[in-house]
Backbone as ProteinMPNN parsed JSONL, in Angstrom:
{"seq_chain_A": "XXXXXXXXXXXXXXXXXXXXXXXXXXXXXXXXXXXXXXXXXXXXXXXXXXXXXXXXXXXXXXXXXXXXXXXXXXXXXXXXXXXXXXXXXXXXXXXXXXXXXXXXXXXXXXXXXXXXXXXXXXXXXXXXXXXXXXXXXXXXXXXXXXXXXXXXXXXXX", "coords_chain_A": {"N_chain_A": [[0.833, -1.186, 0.0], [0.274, 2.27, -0.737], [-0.018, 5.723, 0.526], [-1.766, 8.26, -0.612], [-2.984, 11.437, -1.275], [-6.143, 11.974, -1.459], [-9.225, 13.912, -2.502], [-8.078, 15.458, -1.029], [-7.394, 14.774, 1.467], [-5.501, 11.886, 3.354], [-5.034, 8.859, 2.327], [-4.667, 5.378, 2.314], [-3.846, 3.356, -0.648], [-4.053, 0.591, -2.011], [-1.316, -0.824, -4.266], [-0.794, -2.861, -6.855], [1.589, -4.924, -8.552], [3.313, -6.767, -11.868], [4.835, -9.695, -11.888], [7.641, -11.043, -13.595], [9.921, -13.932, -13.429], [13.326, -15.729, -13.306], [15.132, -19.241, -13.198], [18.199, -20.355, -12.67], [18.328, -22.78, -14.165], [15.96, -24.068, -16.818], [13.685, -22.96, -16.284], [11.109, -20.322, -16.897], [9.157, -17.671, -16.106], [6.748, -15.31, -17.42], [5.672, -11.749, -17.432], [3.04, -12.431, -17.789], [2.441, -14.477, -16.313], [2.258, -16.822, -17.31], [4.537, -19.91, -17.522], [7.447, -20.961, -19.202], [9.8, -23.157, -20.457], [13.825, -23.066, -21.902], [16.447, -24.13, -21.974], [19.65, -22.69, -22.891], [23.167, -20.915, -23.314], [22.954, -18.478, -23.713], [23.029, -14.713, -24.044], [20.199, -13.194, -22.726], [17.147, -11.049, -23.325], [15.257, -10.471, -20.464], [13.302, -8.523, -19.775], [12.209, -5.277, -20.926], [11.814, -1.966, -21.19], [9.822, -0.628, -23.621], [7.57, 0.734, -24.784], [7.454, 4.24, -25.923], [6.992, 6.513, -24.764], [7.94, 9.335, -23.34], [8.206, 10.866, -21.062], [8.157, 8.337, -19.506], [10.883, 6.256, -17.929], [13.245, 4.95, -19.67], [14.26, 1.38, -19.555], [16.436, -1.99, -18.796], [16.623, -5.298, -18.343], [19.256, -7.734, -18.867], [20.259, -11.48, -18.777], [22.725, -13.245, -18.233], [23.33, -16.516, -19.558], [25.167, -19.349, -18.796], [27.25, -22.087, -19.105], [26.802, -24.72, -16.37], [26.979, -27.393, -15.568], [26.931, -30.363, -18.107], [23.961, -30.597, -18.656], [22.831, -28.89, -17.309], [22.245, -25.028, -17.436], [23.216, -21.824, -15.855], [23.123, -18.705, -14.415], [25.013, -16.124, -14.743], [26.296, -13.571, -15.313], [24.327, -10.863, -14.644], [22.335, -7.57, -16.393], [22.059, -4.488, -15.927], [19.832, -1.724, -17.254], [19.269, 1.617, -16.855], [17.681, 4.363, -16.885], [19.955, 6.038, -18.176], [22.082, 4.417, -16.457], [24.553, 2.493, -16.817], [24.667, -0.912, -15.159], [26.741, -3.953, -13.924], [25.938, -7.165, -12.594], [28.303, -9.475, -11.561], [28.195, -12.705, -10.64], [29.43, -13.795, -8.226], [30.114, -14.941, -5.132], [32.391, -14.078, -2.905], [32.549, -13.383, -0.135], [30.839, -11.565, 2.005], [30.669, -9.061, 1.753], [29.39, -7.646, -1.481], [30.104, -6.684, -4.358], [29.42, -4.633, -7.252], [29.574, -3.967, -10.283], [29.246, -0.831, -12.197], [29.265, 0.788, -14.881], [32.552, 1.536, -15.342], [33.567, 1.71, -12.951], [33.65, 0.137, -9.655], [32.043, -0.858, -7.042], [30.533, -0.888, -3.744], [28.358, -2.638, -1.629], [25.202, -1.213, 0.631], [24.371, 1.166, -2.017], [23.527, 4.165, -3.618], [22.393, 5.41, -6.925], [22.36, 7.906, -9.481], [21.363, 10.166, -8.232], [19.64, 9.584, -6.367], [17.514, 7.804, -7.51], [18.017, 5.394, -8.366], [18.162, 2.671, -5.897], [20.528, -0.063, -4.213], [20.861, -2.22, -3.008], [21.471, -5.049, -0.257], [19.035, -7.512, 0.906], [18.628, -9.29, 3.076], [18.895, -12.629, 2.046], [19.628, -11.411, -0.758], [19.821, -9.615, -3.618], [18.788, -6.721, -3.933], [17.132, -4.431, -6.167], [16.036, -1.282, -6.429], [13.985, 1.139, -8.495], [13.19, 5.014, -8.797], [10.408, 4.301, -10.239], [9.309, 2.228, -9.057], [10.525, -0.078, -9.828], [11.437, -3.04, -9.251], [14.486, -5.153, -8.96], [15.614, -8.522, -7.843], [17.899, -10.428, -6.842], [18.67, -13.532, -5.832], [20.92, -14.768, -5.275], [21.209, -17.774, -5.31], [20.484, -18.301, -7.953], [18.39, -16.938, -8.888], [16.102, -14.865, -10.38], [13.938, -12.259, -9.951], [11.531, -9.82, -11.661], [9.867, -6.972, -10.658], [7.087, -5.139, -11.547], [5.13, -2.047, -11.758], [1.543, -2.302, -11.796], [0.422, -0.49, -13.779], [2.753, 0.102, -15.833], [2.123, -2.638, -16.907], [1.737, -4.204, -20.531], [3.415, -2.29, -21.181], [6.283, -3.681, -21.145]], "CA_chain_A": [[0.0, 0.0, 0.0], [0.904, 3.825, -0.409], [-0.609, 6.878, 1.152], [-2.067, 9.236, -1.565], [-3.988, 12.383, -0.896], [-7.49, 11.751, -2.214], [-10.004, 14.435, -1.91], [-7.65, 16.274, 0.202], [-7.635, 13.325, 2.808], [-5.051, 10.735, 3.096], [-5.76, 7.637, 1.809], [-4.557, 4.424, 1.51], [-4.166, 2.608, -1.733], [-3.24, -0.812, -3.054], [-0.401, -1.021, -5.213], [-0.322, -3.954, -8.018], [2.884, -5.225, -9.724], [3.213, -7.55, -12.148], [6.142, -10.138, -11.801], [8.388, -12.381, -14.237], [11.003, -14.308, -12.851], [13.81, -16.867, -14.227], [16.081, -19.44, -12.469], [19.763, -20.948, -13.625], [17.828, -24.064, -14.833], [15.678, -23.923, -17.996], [11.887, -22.573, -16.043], [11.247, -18.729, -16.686], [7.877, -17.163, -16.185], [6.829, -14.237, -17.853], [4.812, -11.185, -16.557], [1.126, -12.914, -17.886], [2.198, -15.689, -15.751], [2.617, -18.187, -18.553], [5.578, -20.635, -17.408], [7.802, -22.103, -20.113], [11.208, -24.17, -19.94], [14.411, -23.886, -22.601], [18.152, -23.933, -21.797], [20.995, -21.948, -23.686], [23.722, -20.249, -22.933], [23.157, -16.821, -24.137], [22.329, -13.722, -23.192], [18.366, -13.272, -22.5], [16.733, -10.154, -22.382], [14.084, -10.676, -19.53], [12.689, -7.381, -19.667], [12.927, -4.104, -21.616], [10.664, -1.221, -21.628], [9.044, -0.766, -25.327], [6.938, 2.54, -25.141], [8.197, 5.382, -26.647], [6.738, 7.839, -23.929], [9.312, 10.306, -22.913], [8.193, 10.83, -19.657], [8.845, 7.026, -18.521], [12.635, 6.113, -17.748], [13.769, 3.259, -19.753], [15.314, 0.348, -18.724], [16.331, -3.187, -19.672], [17.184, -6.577, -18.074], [19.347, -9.166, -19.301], [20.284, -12.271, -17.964], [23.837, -14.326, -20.003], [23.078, -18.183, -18.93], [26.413, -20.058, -18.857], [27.133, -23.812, -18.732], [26.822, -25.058, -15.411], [27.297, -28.974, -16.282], [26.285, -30.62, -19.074], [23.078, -31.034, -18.59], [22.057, -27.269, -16.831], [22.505, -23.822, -17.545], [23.239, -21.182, -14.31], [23.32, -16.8, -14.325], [26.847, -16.007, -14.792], [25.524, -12.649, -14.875], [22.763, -9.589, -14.749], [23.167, -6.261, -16.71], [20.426, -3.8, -16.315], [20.398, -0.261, -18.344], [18.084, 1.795, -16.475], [18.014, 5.899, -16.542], [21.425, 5.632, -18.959], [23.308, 4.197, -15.803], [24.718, 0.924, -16.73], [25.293, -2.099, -13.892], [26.53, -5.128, -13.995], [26.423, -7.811, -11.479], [28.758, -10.922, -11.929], [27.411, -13.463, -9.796], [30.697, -14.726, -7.884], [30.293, -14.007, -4.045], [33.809, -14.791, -2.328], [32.711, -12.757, 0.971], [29.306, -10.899, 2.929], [30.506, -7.871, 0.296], [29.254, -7.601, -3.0], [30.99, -5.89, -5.318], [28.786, -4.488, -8.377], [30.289, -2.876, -11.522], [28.994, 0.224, -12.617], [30.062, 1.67, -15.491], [33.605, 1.201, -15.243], [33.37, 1.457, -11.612], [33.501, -1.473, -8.919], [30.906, -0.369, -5.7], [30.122, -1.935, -2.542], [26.901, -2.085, -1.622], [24.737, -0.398, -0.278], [24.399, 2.498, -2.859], [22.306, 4.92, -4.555], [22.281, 6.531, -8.275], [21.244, 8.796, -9.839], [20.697, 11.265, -7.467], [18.382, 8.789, -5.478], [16.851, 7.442, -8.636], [18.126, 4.102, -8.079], [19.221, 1.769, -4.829], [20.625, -1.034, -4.429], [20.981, -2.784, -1.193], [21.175, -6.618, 0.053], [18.179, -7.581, 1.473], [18.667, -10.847, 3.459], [19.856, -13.37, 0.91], [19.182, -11.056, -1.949], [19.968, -8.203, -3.615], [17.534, -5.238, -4.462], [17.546, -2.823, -7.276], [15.085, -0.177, -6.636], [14.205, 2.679, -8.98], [12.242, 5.72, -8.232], [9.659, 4.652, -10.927], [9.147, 1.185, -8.68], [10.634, -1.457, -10.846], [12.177, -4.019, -8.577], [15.128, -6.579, -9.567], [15.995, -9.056, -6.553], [18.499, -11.774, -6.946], [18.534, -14.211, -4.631], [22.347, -15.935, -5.412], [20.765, -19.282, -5.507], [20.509, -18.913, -9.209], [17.201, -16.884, -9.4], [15.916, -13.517, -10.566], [12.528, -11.996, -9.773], [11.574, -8.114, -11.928], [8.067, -6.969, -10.73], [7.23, -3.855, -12.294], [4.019, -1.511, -11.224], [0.476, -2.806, -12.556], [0.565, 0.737, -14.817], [3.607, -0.307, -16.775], [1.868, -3.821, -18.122], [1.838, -3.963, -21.866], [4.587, -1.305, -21.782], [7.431, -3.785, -21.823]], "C_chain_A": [[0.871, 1.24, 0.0], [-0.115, 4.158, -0.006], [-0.81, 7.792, 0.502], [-3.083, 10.211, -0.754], [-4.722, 12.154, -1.883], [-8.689, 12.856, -2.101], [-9.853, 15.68, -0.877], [-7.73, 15.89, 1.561], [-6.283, 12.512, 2.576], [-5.783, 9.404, 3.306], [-4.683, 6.238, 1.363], [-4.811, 3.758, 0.342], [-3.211, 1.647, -1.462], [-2.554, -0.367, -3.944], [-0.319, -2.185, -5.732], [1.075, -4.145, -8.999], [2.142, -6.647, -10.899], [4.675, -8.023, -12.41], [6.67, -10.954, -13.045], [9.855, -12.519, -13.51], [12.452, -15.533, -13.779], [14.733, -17.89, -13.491], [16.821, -20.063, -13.456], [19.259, -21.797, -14.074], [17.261, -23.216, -15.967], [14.295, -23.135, -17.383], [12.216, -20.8, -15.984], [8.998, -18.877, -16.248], [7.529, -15.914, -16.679], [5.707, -13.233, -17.014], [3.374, -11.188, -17.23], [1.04, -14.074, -16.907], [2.255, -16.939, -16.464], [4.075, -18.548, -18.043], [6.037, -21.315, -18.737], [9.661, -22.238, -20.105], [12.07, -24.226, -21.484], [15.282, -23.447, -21.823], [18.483, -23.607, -22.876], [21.398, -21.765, -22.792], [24.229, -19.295, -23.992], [22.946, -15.892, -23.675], [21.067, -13.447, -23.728], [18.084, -11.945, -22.266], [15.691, -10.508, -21.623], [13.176, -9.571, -19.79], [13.532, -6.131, -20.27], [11.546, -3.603, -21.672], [10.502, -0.965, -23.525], [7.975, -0.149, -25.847], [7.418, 3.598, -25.342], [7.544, 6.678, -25.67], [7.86, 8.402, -23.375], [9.561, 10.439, -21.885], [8.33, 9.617, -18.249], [9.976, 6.865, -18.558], [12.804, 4.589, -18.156], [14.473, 2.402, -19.161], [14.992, -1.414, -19.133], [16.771, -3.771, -18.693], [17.471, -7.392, -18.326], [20.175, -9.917, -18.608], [21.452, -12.944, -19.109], [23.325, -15.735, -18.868], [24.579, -18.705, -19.403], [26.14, -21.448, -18.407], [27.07, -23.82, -17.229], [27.57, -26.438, -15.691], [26.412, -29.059, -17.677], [24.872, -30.588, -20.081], [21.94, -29.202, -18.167], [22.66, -26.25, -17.067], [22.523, -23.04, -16.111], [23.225, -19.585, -14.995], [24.339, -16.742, -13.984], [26.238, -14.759, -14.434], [24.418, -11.851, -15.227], [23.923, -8.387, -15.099], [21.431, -5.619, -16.64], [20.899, -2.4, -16.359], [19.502, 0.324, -17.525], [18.51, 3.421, -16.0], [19.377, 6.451, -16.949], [22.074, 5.819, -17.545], [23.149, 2.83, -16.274], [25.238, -0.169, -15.418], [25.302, -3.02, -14.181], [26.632, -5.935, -13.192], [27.013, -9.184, -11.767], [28.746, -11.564, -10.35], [28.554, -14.307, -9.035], [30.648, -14.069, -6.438], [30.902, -14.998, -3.372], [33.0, -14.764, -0.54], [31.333, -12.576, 1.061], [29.518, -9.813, 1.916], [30.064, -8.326, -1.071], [29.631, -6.794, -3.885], [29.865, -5.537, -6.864], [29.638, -3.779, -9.262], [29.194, -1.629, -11.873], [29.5, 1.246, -13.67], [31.007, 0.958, -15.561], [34.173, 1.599, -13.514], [33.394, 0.373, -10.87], [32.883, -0.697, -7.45], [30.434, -1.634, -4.873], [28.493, -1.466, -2.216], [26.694, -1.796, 0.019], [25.116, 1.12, -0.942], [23.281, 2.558, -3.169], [23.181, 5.87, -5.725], [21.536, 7.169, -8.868], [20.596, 9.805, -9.403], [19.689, 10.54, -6.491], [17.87, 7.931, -6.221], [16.959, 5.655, -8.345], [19.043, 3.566, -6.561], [19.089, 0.654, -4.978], [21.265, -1.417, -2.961], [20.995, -4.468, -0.736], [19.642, -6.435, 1.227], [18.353, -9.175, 1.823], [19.812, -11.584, 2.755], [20.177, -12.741, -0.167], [20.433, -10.125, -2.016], [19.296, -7.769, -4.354], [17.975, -3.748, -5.132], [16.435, -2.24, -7.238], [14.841, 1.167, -7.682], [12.755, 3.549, -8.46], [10.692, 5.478, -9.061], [8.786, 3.116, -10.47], [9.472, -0.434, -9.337], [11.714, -1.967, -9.999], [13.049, -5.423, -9.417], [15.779, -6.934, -8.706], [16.648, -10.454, -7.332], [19.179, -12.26, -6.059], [20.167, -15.034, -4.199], [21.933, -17.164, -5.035], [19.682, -19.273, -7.017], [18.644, -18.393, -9.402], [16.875, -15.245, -9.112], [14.957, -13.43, -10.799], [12.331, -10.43, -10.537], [10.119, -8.315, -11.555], [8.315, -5.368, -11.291], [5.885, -2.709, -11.659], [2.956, -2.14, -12.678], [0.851, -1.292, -14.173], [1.507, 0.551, -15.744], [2.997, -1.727, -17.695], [1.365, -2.976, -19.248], [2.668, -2.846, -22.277], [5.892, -2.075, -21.856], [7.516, -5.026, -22.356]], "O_chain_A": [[1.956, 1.308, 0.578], [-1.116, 3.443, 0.018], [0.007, 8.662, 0.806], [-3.808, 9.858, 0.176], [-4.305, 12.089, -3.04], [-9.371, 12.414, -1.177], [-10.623, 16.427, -0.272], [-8.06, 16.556, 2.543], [-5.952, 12.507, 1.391], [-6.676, 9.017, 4.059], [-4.071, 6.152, 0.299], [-5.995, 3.487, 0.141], [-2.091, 1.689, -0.953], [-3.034, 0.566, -4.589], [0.389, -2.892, -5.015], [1.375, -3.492, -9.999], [1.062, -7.236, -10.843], [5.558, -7.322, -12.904], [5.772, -11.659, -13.505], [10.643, -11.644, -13.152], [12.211, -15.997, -14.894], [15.474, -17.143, -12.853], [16.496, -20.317, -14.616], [19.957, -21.914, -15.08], [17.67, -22.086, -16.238], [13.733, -22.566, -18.319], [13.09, -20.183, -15.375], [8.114, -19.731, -16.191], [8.318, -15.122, -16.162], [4.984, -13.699, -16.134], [2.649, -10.194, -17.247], [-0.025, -14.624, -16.624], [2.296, -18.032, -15.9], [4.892, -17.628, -18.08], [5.293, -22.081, -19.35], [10.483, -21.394, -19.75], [11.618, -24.978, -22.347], [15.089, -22.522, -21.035], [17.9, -24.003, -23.885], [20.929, -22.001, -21.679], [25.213, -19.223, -24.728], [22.532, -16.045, -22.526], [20.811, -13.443, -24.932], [18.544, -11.429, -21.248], [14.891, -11.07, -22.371], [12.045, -9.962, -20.08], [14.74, -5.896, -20.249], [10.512, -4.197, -21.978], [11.328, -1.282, -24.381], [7.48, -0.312, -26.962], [8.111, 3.859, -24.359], [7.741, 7.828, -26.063], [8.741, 7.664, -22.934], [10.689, 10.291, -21.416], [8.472, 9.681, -17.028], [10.421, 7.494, -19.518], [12.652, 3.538, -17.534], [15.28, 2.677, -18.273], [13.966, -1.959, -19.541], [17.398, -3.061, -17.907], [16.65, -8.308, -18.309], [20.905, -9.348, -17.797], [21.285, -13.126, -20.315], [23.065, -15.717, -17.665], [25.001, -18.32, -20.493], [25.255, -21.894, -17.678], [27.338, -22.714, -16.759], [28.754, -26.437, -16.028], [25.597, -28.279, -18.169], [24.652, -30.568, -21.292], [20.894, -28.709, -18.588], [23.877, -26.384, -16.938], [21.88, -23.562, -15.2], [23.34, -19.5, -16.218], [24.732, -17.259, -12.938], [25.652, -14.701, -13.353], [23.622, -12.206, -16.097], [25.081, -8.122, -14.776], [20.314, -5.977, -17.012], [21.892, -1.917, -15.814], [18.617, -0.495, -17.276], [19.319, 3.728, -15.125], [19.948, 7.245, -16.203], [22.554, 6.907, -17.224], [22.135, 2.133, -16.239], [26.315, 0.039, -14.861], [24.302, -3.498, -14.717], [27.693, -5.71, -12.61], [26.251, -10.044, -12.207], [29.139, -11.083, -9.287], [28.577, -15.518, -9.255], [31.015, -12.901, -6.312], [30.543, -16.156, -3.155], [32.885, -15.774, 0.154], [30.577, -13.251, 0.363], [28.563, -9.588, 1.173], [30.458, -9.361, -1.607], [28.822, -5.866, -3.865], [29.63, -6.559, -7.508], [30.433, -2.959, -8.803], [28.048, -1.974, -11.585], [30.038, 2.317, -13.389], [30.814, -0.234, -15.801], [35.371, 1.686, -13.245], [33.095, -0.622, -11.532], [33.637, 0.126, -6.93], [30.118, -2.79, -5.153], [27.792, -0.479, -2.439], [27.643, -2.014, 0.772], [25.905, 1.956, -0.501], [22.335, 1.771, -3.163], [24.125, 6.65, -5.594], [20.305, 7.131, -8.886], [19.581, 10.319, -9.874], [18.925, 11.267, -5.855], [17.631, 6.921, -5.559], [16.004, 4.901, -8.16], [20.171, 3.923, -6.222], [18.154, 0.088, -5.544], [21.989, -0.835, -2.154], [20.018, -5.003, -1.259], [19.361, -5.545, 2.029], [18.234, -10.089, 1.007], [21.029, -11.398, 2.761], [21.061, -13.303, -0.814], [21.392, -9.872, -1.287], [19.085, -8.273, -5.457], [18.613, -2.722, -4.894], [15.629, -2.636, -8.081], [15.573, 2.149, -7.562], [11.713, 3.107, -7.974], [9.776, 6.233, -8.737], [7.844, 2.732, -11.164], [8.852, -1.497, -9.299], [12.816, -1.418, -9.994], [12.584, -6.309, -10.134], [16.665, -6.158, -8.348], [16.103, -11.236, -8.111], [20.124, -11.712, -5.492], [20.45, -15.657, -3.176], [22.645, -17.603, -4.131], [18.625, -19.875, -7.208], [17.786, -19.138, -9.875], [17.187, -14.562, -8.137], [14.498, -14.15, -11.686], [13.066, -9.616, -9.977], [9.36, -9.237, -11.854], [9.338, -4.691, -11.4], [6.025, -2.882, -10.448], [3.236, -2.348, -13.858], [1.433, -1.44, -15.248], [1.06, 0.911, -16.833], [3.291, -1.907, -18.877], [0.875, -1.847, -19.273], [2.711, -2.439, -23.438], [6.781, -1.506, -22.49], [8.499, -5.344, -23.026]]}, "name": "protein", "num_of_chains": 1, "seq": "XXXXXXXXXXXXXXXXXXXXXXXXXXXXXXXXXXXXXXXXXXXXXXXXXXXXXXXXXXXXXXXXXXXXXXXXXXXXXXXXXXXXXXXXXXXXXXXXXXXXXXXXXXXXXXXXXXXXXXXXXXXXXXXXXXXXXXXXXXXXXXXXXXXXXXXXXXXXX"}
């Protein structure tokens, strides 16, 4: 829920996302909820905005799949474009730090860019990419990546 002024009142509202997720194996889900299963090892975009409105802040998510064994694919890593900052996260955690790239940058977390625009923070097991426009990307390092987006963005990406 948020807290909107309604009427000149505050007011609770519901907030709706809609999610797609993917793990290092072959099962993705997309954001209708339709499940479907291949392996490669390529890079995937998961998500990319795909409205030409000016006033939304693009942004993309892709996912490279790398061998694991023979048999399974895993997330080597995540790159997501979002408000022209680029990040990449290679999925190798030695330590409790995480190290993200940025640019040509290397950052500990947490941070914020963009002036606020975007954070990024561990949450538990995870880690959480926030932007100010609510588009969440949490990866869990057990080989699985969740984007929910706000209901208002479906059929925009």
């Amino acid at each position: 829920e948020r807290c909107d002024m309604v009427d000149g009142l505050p007011e609770c509202v519901q907030e709706t996302f809609s999610t797609c997720w993917l793990t290092g194996g072959p099962r993705y889900q997309s954001f209708d909820g339709k499940t479907f299963d291949f392996m490669g090892t390529c890079t995937y975009t998961l998500t990319t905005f795909c409205n030409p409105d000016p006033t939304l802040s693009a942004f993309s998510v892709e996912v490279k799949k790398e061998e694991k064994n023979s048999k399974v694919s895993s997330i080597g890593s995540i790159t997501n474009h979002m408000d022209n900052v680029t990040f990449w996260w290679i999925l190798v955690v030695l330590m409790i730090i995480v190290v993200l790239q940025v640019s040509n940058y290397h950052l500990c977390l947490p941070m914020s860019l963009s002036h606020g625009q975007l954070c990024i923070h561990q949450k538990g097991k995870s880690m959480l990419i926030q932007s100010n426009f609510k588009l969440k990307v949490l990866y869990n390092w057990d080989d699985h990546v969740v984007v929910k987006i706000p209901a208002a963005l479906s059929g925009k990406v």
